[in-house]
C-alpha positions in Angstrom: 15.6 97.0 -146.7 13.3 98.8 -149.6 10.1 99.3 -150.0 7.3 99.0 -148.3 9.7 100.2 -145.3 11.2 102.9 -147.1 9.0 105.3 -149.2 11.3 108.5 -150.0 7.3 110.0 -150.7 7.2 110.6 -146.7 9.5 113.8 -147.3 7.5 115.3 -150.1 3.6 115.3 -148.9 3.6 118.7 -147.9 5.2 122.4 -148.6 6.6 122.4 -145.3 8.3 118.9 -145.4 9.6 120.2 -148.6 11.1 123.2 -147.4 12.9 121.6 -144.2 14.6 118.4 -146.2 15.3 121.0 -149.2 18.8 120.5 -150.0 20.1 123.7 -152.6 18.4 127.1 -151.9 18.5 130.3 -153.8 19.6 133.5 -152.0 19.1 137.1 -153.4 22.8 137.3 -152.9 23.8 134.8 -155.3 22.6 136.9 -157.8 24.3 139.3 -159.5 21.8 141.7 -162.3 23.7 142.4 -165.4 23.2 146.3 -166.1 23.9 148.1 -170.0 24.9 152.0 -169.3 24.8 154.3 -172.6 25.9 158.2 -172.5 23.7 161.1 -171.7 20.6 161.4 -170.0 17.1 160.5 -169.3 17.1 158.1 -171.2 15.8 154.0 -170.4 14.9 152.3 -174.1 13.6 148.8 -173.5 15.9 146.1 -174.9 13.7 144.6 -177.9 14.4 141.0 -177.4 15.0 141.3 -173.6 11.8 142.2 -172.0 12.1 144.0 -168.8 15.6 144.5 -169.4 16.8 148.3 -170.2 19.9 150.4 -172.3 19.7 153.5 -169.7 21.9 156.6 -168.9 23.4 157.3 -165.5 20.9 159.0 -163.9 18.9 155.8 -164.7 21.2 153.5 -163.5 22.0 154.9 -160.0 17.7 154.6 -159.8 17.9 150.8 -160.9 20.6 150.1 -158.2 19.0 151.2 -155.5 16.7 148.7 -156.2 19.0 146.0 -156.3 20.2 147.0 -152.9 17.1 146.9 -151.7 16.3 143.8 -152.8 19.8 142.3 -151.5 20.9 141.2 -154.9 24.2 140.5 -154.5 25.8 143.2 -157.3 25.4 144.3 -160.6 28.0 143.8 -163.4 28.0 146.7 -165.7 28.6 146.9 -169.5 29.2 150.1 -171.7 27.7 151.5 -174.5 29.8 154.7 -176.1 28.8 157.1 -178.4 32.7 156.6 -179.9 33.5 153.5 -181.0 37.3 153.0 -183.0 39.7 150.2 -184.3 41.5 151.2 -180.6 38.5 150.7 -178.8 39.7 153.7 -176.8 36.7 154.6 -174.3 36.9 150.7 -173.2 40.5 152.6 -170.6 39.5 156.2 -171.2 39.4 157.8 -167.5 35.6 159.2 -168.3 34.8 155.7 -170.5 31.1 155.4 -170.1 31.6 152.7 -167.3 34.0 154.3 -165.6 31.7 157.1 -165.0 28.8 155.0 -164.0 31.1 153.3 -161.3 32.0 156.6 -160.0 28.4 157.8 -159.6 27.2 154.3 -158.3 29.5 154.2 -155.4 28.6 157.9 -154.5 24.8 157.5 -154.7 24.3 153.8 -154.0 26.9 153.1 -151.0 27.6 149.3 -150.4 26.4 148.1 -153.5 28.9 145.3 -155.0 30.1 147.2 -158.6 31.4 144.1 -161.3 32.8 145.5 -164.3 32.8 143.5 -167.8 36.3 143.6 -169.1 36.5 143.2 -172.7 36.4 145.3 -176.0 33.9 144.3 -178.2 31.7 146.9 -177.1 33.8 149.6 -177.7 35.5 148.6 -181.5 34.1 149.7 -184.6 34.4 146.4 -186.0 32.9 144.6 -182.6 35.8 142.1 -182.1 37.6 142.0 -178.6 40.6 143.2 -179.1 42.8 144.6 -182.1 42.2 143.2 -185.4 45.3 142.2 -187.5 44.8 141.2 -191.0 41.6 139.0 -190.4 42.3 137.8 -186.8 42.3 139.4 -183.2 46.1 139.6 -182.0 46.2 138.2 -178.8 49.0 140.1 -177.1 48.8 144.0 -178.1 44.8 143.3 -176.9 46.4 142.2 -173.2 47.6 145.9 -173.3 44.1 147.1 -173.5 42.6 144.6 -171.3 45.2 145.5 -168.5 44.4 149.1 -169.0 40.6 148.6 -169.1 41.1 146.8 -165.5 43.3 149.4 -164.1 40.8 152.2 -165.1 38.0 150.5 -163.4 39.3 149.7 -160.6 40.5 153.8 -160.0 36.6 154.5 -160.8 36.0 152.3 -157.8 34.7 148.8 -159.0 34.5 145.5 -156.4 35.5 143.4 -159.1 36.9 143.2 -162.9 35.6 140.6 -165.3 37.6 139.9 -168.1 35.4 138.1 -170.8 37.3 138.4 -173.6 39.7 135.1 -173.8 42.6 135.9 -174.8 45.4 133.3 -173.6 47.1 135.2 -170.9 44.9 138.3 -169.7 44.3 137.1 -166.2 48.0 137.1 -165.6 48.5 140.7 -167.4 45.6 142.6 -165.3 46.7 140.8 -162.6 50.3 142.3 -163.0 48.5 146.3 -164.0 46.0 146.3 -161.0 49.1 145.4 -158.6 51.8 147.3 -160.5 49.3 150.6 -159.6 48.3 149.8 -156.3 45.2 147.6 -156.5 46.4 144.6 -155.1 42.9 143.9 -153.4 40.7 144.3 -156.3 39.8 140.4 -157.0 39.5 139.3 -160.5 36.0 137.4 -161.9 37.6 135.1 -164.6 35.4 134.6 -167.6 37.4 131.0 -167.3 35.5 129.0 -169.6 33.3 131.3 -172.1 32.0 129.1 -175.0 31.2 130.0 -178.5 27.5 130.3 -178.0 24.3 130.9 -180.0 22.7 132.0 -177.0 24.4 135.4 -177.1 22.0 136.4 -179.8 19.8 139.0 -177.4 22.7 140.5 -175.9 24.5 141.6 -178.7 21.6 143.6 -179.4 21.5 144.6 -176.2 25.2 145.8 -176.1 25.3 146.9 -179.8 28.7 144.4 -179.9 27.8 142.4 -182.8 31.0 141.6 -184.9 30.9 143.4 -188.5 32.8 140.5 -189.9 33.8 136.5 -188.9 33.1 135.4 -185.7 34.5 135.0 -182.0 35.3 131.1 -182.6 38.6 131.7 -182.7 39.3 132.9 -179.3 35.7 131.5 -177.3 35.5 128.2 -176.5 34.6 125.5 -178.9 31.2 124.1 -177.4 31.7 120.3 -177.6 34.9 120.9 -175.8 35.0 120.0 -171.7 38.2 118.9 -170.7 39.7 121.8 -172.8 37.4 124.3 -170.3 39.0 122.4 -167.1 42.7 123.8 -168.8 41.2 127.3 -169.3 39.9 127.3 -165.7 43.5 125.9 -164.2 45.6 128.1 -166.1 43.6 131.6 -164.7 43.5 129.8 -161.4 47.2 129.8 -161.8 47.5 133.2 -163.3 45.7 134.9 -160.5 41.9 134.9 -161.1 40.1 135.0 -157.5 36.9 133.2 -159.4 35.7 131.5 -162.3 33.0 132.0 -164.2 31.5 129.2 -166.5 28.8 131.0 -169.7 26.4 130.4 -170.4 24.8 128.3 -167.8 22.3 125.9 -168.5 24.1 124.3 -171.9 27.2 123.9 -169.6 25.8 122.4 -166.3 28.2 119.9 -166.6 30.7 122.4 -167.1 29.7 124.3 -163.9 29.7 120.4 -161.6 32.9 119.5 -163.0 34.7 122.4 -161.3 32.9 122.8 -158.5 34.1 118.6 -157.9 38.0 120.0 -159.0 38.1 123.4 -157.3 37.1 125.0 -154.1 37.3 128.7 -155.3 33.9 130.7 -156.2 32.3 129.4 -159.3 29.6 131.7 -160.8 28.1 130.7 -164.0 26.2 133.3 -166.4 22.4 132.7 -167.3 23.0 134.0 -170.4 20.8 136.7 -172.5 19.4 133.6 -174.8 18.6 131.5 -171.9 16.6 134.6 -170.2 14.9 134.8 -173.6 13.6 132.0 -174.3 12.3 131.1 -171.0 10.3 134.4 -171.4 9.3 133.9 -175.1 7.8 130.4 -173.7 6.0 132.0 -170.8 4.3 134.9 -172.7 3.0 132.2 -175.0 1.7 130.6 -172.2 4.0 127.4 -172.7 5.3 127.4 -169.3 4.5 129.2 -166.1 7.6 132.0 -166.3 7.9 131.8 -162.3 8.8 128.1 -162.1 10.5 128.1 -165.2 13.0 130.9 -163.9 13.4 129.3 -160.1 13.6 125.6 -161.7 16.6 127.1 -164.3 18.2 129.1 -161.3 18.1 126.2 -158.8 19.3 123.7 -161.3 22.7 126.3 -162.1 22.8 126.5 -158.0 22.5 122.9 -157.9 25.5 121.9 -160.3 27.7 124.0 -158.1 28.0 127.9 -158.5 27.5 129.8 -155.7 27.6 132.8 -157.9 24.7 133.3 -160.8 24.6 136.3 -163.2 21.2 136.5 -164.8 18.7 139.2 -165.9 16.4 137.7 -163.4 17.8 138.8 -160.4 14.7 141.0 -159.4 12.0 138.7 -160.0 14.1 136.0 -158.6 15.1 137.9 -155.4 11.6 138.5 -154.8 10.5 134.9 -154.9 13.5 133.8 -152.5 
């Protein structure tokens, strides 16, 4: 039987009929607002390429997440800009490390709110790699030392959740072994699992002042035409301990995303990167596409391919139109 007895039409004629046969549908908790924290006070300096989107000091910050709470955004994940930055990348574990303050005074003034931190170095080196440089390369196993210690000081400060980001072979297993070894055994780990070499960092480089003063990161992200190799990055931190996954950037990597969501039944968030947010404003405020659909068609399509969990700098606007 086809058509004319079937006509699939019948379930799209009105908003309504829409919304009850709609089959993936965004939350404000799905969402978690990526948040940039810099020393001192009184200070929120728009993000140049990021519109809307802030570097701000504490007293800032706590404002912004009240916000989010009341909005029911799911959390915020939090990266730190020092004034210090050093081949040791020091303040990345340093008790009062820009973050680790910021957690602290989140969880005292903003009770409840879900605290992710971004584990990783590059932010906090002189030369913007993600771990220690040796002779032109990043050595692998003396930056698992940091990493482990970056975890262990965030989770003291109070954080929900640590998000390593920086791949290194190995570092799920290593902060797994530092958080339990001092007592955290609860805090879950966010795996950056499968964190591609991507143009579409451009804006947050910027935004996190982590741009590398020589080379590249290709030889520890993810080669982009590479998918089963992902699917082994993914296992392996399953199997080292990671609570989640995380697949970045998003939209490039849909397929990504749907392949293990089919393979694995652990959360899968995927990260609507800085260059994706970018562009889909650059296109609206030249009035080549209506900015509100484009951001819920871009969201819904990442929901859509199977992560329950999206990071993106639209959460606000987003959450509103939920």
């Amino acid at each position: 039987m086809g058509f004319p007895e079937i006509r699939l039409r019948r379930l799209r004629r009105t908003e309504a009929m829409r919304r009850l046969v709609c089959e993936t549908r965004l939350e404000p908790s799905n969402f978690i607002l990526p948040l940039f924290v810099i020393e001192g006070s009184g200070v929120k300096k728009e993000i140049s390429s990021m519109p809307g989107n802030y570097q701000m000091t504490i007293d800032h910050l706590a404002r912004e997440c009240e916000e989010v709470r009341a909005l029911g955004i799911g959390g915020i994940i939090l990266f730190g800009i020092p004034n210090h930055k050093d081949e040791s990348a020091s303040q990345a574990y340093a008790d009062d490390g820009i973050v680790q303050q910021a957690v602290r005074a989140i969880k005292e003034s903003v009770p409840g709110l879900l605290v992710v931190t971004d584990v990783c170095n590059c932010e906090y080196t002189s030369h913007g790699h993600c771990g220690k440089v040796v002779g032109n390369d990043v050595d692998n196993d003396i930056t698992l030392e940091w990493l482990a210690a970056s975890a262990v000081s965030h989770a003291k400060a109070g954080a929900d959740i640590v998000a390593p980001s920086d791949m290194m072979d190995g570092r799920v297993a290593a902060i797994r072994a530092a958080l339990d070894k001092n007592g955290f055994i609860n805090t879950p780990i966010l795996s950056y699992a499968a964190k591609y070499a991507s143009c579409f960092y451009g804006p947050f480089r910027e935004a996190a002042e982590s741009a590398p003063q020589f080379g590249d990161r290709r030889s520890y992200q993810m080669d982009p035409p590479n998918a089963r190799e992902a699917l082994r990055e993914i296992e392996l931190d399953i199997q080292e301990g990671a609570d989640m996954i995380m697949v970045k950037p998003a939209l490039p990597y849909l397929d990504i995303i749907a392949r293990a969501r089919q393979r694995w039944d652990l959360p899968i968030a995927a990260y609507q990167v800085s260059g994706e947010f970018s562009m889909i404003m650059a296109a609206s405020r030249n009035g080549w596409l209506d900015l509100d659909r484009a951001m819920m068609e871009s969201l819904t399509s990442i929901k859509r391919a199977g992560a329950s969990i999206i990071l993106t700098y639209f959460a606000k606007p987003a959450a509103r139109l939920c």
